[in-house]
C-alpha positions as CSV (number, residue, x, y, z in Angstrom):
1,X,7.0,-29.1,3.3
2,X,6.5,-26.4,0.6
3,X,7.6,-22.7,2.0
4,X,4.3,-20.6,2.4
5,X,4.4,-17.6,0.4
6,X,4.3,-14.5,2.8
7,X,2.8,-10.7,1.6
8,X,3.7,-7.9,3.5
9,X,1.9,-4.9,3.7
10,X,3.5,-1.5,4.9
11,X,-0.1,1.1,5.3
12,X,-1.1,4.0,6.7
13,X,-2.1,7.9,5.6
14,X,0.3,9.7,3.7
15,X,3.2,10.9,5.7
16,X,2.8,9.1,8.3
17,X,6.3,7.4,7.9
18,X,5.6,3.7,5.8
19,X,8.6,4.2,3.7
20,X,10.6,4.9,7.0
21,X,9.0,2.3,8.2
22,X,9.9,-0.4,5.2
23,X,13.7,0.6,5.3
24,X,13.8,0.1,8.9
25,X,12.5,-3.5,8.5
26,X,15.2,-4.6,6.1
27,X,18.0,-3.6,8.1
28,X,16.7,-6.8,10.0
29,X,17.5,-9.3,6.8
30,X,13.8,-10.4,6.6
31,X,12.4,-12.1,3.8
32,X,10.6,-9.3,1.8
33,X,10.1,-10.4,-1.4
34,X,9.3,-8.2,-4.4
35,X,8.9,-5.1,-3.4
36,X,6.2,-2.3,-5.3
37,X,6.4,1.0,-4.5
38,X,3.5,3.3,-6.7
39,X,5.9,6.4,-5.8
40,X,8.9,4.7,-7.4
41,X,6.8,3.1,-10.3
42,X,5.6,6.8,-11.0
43,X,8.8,8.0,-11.6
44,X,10.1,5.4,-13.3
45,X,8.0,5.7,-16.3
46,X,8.5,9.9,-15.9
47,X,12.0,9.0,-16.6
48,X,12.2,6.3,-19.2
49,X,8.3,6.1,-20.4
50,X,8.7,1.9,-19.4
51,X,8.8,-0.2,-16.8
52,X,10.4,-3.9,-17.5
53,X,7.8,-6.3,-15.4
54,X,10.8,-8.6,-15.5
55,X,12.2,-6.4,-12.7
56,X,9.4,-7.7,-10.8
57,X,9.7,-11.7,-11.6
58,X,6.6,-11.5,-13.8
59,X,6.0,-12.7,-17.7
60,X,3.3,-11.3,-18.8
61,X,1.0,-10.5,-21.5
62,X,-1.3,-7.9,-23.5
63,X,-4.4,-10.3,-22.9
64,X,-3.5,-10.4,-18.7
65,X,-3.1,-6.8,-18.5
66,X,-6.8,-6.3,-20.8
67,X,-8.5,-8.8,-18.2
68,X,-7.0,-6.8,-15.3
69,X,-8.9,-3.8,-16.6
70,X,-11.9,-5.4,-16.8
71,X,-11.8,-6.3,-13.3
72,X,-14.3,-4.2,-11.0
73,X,-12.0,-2.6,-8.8
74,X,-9.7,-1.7,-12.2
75,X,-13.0,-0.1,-13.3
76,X,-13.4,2.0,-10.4
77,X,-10.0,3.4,-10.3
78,X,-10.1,4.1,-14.5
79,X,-13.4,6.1,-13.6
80,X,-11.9,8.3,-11.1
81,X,-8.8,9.1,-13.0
82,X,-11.0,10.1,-15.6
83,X,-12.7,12.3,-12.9
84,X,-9.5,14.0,-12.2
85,X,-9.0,14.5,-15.9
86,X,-5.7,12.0,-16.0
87,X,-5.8,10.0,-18.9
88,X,-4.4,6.3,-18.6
89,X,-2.9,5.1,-22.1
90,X,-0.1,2.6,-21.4
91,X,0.5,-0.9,-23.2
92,X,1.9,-4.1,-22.6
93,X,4.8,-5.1,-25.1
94,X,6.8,-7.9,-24.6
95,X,7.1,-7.7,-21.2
96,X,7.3,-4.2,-21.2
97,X,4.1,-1.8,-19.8
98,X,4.9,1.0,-22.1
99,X,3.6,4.7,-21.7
100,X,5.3,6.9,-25.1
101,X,3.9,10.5,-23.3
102,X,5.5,9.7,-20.2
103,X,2.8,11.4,-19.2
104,X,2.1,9.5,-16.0
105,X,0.5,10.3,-12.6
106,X,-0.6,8.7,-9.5
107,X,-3.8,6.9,-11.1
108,X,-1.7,5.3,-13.7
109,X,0.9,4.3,-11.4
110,X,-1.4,3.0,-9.2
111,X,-3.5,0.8,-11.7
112,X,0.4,-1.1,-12.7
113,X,1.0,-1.7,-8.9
114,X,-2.5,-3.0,-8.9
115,X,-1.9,-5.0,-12.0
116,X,2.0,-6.4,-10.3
117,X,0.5,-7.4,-7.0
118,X,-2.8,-9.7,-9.1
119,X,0.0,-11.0,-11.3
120,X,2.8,-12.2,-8.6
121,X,-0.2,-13.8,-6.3
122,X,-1.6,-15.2,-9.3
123,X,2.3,-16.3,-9.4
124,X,2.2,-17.4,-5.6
125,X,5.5,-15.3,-5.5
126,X,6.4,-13.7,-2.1
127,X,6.0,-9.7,-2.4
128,X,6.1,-6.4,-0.1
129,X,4.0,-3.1,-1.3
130,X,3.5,0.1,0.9
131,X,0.0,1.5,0.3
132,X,-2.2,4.3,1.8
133,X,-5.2,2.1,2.0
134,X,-7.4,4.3,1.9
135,X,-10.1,2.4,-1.2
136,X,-11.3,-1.3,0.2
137,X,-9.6,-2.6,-2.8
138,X,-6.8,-3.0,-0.8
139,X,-9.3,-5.5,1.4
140,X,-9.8,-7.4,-1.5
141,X,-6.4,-7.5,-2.7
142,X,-5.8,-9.3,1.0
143,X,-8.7,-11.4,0.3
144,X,-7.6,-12.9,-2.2
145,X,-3.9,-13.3,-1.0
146,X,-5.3,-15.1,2.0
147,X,-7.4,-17.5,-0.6
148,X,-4.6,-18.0,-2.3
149,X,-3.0,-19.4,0.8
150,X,-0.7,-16.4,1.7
151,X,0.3,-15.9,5.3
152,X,-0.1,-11.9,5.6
153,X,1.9,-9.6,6.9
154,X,0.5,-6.0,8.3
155,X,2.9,-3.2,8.8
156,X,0.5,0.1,9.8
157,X,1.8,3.5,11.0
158,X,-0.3,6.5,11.8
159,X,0.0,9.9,13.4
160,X,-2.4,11.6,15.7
161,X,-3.1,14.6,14.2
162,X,-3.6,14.8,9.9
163,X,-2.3,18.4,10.2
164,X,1.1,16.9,10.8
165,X,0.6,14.4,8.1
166,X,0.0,17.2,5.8
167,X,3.5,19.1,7.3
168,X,5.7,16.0,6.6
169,X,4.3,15.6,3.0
170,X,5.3,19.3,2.1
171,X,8.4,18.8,3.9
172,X,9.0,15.8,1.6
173,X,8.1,17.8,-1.8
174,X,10.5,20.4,-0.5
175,X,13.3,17.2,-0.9
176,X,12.0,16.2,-4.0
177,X,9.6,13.9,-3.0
178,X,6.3,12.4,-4.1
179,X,3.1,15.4,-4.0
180,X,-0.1,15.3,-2.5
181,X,-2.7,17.7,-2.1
182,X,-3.5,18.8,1.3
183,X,-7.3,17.9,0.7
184,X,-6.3,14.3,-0.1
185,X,-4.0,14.0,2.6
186,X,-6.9,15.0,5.0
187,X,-9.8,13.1,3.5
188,X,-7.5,9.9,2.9
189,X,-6.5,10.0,6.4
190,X,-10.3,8.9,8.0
191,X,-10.6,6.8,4.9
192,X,-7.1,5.0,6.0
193,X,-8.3,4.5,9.7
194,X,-11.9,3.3,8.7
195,X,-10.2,0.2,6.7
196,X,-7.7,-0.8,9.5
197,X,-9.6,-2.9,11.9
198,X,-11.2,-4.8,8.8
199,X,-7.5,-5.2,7.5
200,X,-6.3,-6.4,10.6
201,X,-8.7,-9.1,10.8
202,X,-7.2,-10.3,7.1
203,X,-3.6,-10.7,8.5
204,X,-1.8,-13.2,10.3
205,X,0.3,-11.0,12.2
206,X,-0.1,-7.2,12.4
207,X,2.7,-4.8,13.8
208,X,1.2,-1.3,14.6
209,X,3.1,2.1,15.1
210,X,2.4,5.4,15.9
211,X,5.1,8.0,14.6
212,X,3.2,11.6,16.2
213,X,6.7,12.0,17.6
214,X,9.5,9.2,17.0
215,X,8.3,6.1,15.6
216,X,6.9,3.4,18.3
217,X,5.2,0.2,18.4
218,X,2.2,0.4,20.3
219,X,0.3,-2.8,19.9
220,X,1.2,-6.2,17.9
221,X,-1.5,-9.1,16.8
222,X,-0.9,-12.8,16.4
223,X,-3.4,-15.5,15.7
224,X,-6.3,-12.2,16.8
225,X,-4.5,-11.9,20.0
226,X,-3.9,-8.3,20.7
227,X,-0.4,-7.5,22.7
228,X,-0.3,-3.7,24.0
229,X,3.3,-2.1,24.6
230,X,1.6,1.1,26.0
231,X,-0.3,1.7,28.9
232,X,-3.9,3.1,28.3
233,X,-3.2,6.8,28.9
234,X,0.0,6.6,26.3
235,X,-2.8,5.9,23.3
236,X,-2.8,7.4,20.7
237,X,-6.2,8.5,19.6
238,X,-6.6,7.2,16.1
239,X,-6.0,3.4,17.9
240,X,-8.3,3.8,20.6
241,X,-11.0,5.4,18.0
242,X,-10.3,3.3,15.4
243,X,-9.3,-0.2,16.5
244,X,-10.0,-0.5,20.7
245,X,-13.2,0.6,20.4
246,X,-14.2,-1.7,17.5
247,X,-12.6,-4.7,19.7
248,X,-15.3,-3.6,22.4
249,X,-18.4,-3.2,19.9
């Protein structure tokens, strides 16, 4: 009996805690696959102007990459980087998705990890990627893993308050990490939360945390079955909002 290829997804608003969250789950040796991190992608191609897709398990080519961008949710993104007055102008050679400005940003870094993830379930390889979730492509990137026969994975961490969320992402720039504007941190926060519960019916298992204070697992789902590991008044309000009250509508 052939292994069934597993996708894992780590979610939920920025700052919340995913990466915290993904380094905390491979202290437990669990099969995570590829990994694809946007963050990390992004400054990869800052440094060198290239990332090698071989680094990924992926052979690939110009033609792949040009149908990718025809795709709808490809064409969506492309539009709204063009919005935000980013220019996306990478190639694909041998292998390589080449960018000479190194001129990249968080539209173009997104579009490859879109790209990776298509190409390795189109591969029926086993991957990990961390994500905001915040667009419904994400929905039907999970779609089609599930078609594809993928068991699925969901890894989702929140916080209570998106004030906080914007405190931790500052805190973060302050170390050198990744930047977000306040005003996307807030308005991708209720985007986040309105795609959960429709995520969560995608998966086969679903792990959720809430990290207002120390990280904690409040509530895990196998098969639809809901399993709570706090009592009613120890909720916190984004899962009673967002996911108990859609379970009782």
């Amino acid at each position: 009996m052939s292994v069934k290829m597993k996708l894992r997804l780590f979610c939920g608003p920025n700052g919340s805690g995913k990466s915290s969250l993904y380094e905390e789950f491979k202290k437990h040796n669990y099969s995570s696959g590829v990994y694809i991190n946007s963050d990390e992608i992004e400054k990869e191609i800052l440094k060198t102007g290239f990332l090698d897709l071989d680094t990924f398990n992926l052979k690939v080519s110009q033609n792949d990459f040009n149908d990718f961008l025809k795709e709808d949710d490809s064409v969506t993104l492309l539009s709204k980087a063009e919005e935000s007055n980013h220019s996306i102008d990478i190639s694909l050679e041998e292998n390589i998705i080449v960018d000479k400005s190194k001129d990249t940003h968080s539209y173009e870094a997104s579009l490859i990890s879109s790209f990776i993830r298509k190409e390795l379930i189109e591969n029926e390889n086993t991957f990990s990627f961390e994500s905001v979730m915040s667009h419904s492509s994400k929905l039907n990137e999970l779609k089609l893993a599930r078609e594809r026969g993928y068991r699925i994975y969901l890894y989702f961490v929140c916080i209570d308050d998106p004030e906080i969320n914007v405190s931790r992402v500052e805190n973060r720039v302050a170390k050198g990490g990744h930047k977000v504007d306040k005003e996307k941190v807030i308005s991708r926060y209720k985007s986040t939360l309105e795609n959960v519960f429709d995520a969560i019916q995608l998966a086969d298992r679903v792990y959720l945390f809430d990290n207002s204070n120390t990280m904690r697992m409040i509530a895990e789902v196998d098969n639809k079955v809901m399993t709570l590991h706090v009592d009613q008044e120890n909720m916190p309000n984004w899962f009673v909002e967002y996911i108990i009250n859609k379970i009782k509508s």
